[in-house]
Wavefront OBJ file of the C-alpha trace (Angstrom):
o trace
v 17.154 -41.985 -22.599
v 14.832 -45.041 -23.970
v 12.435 -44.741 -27.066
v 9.698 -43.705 -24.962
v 11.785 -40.774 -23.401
v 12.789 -40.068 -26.810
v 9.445 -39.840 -28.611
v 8.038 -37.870 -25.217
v 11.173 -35.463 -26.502
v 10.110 -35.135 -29.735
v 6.180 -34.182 -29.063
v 7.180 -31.982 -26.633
v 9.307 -30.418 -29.216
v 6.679 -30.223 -32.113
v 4.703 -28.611 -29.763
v 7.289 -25.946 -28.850
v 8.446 -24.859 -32.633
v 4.709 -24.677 -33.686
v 4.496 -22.339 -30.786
v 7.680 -20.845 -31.069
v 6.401 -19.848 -35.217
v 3.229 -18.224 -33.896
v 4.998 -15.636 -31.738
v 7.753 -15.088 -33.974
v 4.682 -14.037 -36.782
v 3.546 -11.950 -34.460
v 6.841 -10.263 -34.095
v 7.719 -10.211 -37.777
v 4.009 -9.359 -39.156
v 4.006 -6.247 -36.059
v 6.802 -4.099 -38.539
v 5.429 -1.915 -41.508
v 8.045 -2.616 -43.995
v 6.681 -6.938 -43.680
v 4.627 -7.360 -46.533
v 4.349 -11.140 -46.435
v 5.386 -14.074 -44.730
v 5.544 -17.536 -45.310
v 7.061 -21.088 -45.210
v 8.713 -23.089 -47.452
v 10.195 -26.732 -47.221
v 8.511 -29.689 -45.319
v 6.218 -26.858 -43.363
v 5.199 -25.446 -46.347
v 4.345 -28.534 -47.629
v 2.351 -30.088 -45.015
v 4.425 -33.051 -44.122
v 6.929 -31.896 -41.304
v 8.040 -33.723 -38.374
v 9.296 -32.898 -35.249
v 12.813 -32.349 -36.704
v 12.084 -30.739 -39.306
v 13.387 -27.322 -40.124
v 11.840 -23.727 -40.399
v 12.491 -22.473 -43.696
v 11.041 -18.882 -42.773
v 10.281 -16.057 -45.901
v 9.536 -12.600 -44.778
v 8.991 -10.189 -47.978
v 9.898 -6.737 -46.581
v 9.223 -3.336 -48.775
v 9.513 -0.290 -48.119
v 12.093 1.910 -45.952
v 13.833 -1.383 -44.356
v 16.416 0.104 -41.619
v 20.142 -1.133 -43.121
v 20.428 -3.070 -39.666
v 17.568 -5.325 -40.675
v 19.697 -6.871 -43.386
v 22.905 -6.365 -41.422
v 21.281 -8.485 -38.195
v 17.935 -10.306 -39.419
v 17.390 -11.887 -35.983
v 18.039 -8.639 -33.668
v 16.326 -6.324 -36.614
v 13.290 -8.778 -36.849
v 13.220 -9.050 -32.907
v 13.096 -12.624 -33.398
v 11.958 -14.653 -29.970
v 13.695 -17.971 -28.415
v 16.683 -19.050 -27.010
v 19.211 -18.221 -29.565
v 21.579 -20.839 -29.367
v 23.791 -19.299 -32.518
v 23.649 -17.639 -36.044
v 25.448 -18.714 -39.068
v 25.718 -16.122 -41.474
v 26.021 -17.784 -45.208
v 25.241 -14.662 -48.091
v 25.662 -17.055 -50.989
v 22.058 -18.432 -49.824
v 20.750 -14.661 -49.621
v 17.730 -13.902 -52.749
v 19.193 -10.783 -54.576
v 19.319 -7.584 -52.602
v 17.930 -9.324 -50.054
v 19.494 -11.355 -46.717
v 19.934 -14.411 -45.089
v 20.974 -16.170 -41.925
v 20.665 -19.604 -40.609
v 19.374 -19.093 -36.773
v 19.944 -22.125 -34.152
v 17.262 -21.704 -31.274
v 16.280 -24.139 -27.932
v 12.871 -25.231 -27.457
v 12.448 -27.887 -24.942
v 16.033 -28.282 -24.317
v 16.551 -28.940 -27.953
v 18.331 -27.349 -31.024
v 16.090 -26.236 -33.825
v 17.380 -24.792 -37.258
v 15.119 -21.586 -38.663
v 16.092 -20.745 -42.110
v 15.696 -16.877 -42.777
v 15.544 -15.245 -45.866
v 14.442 -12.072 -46.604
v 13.551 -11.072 -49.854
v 12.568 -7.780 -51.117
v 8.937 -7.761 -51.981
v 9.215 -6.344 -55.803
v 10.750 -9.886 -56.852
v 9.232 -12.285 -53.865
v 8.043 -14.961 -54.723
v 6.660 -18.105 -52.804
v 7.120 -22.252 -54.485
v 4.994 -24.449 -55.539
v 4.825 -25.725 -52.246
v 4.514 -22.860 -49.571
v 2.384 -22.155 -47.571
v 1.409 -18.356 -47.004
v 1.116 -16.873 -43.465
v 0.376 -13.348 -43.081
v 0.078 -10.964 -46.033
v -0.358 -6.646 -45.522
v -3.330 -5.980 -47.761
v -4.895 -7.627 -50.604
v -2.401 -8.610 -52.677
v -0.660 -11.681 -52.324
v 2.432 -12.608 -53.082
v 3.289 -14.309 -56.688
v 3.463 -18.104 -56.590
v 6.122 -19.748 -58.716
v 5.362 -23.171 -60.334
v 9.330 -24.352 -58.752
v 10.517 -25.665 -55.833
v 12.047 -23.232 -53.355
v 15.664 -24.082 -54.240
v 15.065 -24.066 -57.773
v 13.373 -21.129 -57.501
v 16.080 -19.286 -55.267
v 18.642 -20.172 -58.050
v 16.821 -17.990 -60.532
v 17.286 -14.927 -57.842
v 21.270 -15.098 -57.644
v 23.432 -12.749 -55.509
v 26.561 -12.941 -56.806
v 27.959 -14.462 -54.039
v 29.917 -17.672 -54.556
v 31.876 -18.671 -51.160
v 31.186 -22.657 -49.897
v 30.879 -23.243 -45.861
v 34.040 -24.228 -44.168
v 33.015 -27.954 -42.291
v 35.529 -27.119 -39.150
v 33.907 -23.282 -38.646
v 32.136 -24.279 -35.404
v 28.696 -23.058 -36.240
v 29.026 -25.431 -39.632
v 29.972 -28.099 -37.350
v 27.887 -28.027 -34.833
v 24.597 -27.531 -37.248
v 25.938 -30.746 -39.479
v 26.369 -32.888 -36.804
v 22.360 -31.701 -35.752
v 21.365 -31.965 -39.594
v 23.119 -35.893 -39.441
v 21.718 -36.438 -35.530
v 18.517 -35.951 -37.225
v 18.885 -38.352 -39.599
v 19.694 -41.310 -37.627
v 16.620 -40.081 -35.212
v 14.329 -40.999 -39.094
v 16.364 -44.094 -39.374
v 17.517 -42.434 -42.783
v 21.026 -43.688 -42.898
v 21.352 -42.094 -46.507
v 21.215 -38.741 -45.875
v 23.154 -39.269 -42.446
v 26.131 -40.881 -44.787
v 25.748 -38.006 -47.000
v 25.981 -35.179 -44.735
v 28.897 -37.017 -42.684
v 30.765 -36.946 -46.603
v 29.835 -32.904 -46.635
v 32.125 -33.131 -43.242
v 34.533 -34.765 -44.961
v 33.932 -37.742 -42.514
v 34.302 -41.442 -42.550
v 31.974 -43.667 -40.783
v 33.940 -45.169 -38.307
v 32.606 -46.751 -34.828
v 29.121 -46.626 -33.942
v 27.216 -43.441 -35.489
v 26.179 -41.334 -32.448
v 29.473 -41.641 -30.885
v 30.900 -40.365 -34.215
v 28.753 -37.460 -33.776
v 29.839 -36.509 -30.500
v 33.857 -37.249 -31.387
v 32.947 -34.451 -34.216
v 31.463 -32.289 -31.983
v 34.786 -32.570 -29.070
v 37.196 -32.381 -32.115
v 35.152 -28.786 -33.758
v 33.882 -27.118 -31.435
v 36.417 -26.152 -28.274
v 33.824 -24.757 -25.703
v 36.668 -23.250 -24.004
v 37.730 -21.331 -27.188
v 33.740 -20.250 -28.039
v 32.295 -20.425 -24.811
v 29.334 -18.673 -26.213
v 28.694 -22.181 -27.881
v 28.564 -24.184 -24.769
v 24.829 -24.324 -24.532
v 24.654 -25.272 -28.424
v 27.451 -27.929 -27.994
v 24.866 -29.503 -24.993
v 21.515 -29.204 -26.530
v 23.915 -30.670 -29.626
v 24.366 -34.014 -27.468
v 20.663 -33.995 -26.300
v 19.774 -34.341 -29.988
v 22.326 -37.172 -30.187
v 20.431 -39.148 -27.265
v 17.214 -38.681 -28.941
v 18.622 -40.114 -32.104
v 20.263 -42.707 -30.209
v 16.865 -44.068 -29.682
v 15.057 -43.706 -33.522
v 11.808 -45.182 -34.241
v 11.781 -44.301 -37.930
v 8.739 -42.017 -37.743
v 9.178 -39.087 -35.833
v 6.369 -37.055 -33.784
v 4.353 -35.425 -37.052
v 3.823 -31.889 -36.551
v 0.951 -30.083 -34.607
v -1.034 -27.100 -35.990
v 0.115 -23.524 -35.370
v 0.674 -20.705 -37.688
v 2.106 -23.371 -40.238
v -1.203 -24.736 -41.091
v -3.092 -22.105 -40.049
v -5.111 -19.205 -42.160
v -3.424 -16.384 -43.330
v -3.376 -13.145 -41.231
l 1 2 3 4 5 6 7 8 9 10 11 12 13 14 15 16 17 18 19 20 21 22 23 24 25 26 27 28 29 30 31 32 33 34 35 36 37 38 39 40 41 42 43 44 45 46 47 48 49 50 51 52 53 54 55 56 57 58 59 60 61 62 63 64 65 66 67 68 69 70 71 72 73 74 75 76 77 78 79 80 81 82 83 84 85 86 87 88 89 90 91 92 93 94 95 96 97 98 99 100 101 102 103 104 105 106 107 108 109 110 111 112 113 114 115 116 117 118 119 120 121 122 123 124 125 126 127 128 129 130 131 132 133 134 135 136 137 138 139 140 141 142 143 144 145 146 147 148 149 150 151 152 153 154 155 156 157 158 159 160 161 162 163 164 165 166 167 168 169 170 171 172 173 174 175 176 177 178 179 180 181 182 183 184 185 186 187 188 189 190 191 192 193 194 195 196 197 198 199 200 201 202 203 204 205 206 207 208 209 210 211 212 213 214 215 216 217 218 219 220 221 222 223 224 225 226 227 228 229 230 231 232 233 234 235 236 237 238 239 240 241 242 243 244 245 246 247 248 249 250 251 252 253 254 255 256 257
C-alpha cells in the first residue's frame, strides 16, 4: 500500500462509520425503553477523523429486558461486522453497562464505545453532541468533559485490563496503529508503555510482532478476521500523512431525531 492507497482507505472508511452510525440510530432509537442518544469524544465535538472512535451514549428508561445490560450489542441489535467485544464494567456509569465493540467497515477495524446509562442520572458533556431524543425533554448537559464526568457516576468496580487478554491486545495495537497513521508518535509511545512494550525495531513491525506474540489465531480462531483487518490498519499506518481523512456528515453532525 502507498500514501495514495492509504488515504483512498481512509475516505472510504469515514464514509462507512458515518454510515454505519446512521443505521445503528435507527436500530437503537426503534426500542421504547431509548430515551436519548448521543456522542461524546472527537464526534461529539466536531473534530473527528477517519480513525477516530465512536464513543456511543444511549440513555435507556423504563422496563429494560436484563439481557440488554447482560449483551448491549445483541440486546441493542447493533449492525456491522462484529469483529469482537471487550467487556470492561469498571468503565460502566452506575447501574448502567458498558462494552467496547470492534466492527469492519471497509475491510477495517473500528472501535464503538457503548455505554448505557440509565436515563434518571444521564447526562451528556460539555462537548456532545445529541442525536435522537423520545419527547421533549432533553437530556441534562454537564459543564465536564465526558471522562470527568463519568468519574462522578462510579460503579464500584475497580479491576484494570490485562495487556496479553487478546481482545486488549489486539484493540492496543489498533489504538497505537492509529497513532502512527496521525504521525503522533506520543501517544503511540504511550500506549506501547500501557503494553508494557519497548520500542524496539521499526514501529509497524513492532505492532505486528505484538499481534503474532498475543493473539494465537489457532487458540481464538474467532479472532482471525480481527487479527487481519488488525494488519490492514498497520499498512495504512505504514503510510501516515499526518492529517487523516476528516470526517463526513451523517447522524454525527446531523439534527436531532
Amino acid at each position: 500500500m502507498n500514501r495514495t492507497a492509504a488515504a483512498g482507505a481512509l475516505a472510504r472508511l469515514a464514509a462507512a462509520r458515518a454510515g454505519w452510525l446512521d443505521e445503528a440510530l435507527d436500530v437503537i432509537a426503534s426500542h421504547r425503553f431509548v430515551d436519548a442518544v448521543w456522542v461524546e469524544g472527537s464526534l461529539g465535538r466536531g473534530d473527528a477523523d477517519a480513525l477516530s472512535d465512536i464513543d456511543l451514549v444511549v440513555a435507556v428508561g423504563g422496563s429494560v429486558p436484563p439481557e440488554v445490560f447482560a449483551d448491549p450489542v445483541s440486546g441493542l441489535g447493533l449492525p456491522g461486522g462484529l469483529l469482537y467485544t471487550r467487556d470492561k464494567p469498571k468503565n460502566a456509569p452506575a447501574g448502567g453497562a458498558f462494552r467496547s465493540v470492534c466492527l469492519e467497515l471497509v475491510a477495517l477495524p473500528v472501535l464503538v464505545d457503548l455505554y448505557l446509562w440509565p436515563t434518571v442520572t444521564a447526562t451528556m458533556s460539555a462537548t456532545a453532541r445529541l442525536l435522537y431524543q423520545r419527547g421533549d425533554v432533553r437530556p441534562p448537559r454537564s459543564g465536564l468533559d465526558f471522562l470527568p464526568l463519568l468519574s462522578q457516576h462510579p460503579n464500584g468496580d475497580t479491576q484494570a485490563s490485562d495487556p496479553y487478554q487478546p481482545e486488549t491486545a489486539l484493540m492496543l495495537v489498533q489504538l497505537a496503529a492509529k497513532h502512527l497513521a496521525r504521525g503522533d508518535h506520543e501517544r503511540h509511545a504511550a500506549v506501547l508503555r500501557q503494553m508494557q512494550v519497548r520500542p524496539a525495531g521499526t514501529d509497524t513491525a513492532l505492532l505486528r510482532s505484538i499481534l503474532a506474540d498475543r493473539v494465537d489465531a489457532k487458540a481464538h480462531p474467532h479472532l482471525r478476521a480481527a487479527v487481519a483487518a488488525a494488519h490492514r490498519l498497520i499498512d495504512v499506518a505504514e503510510h501516515p500523512s499526518g492529517t487523516p481523512i476528516r470526517a463526513g456528515s451523517s447522524a454525527a453532525g446531523g439534527e436531532v431525531r
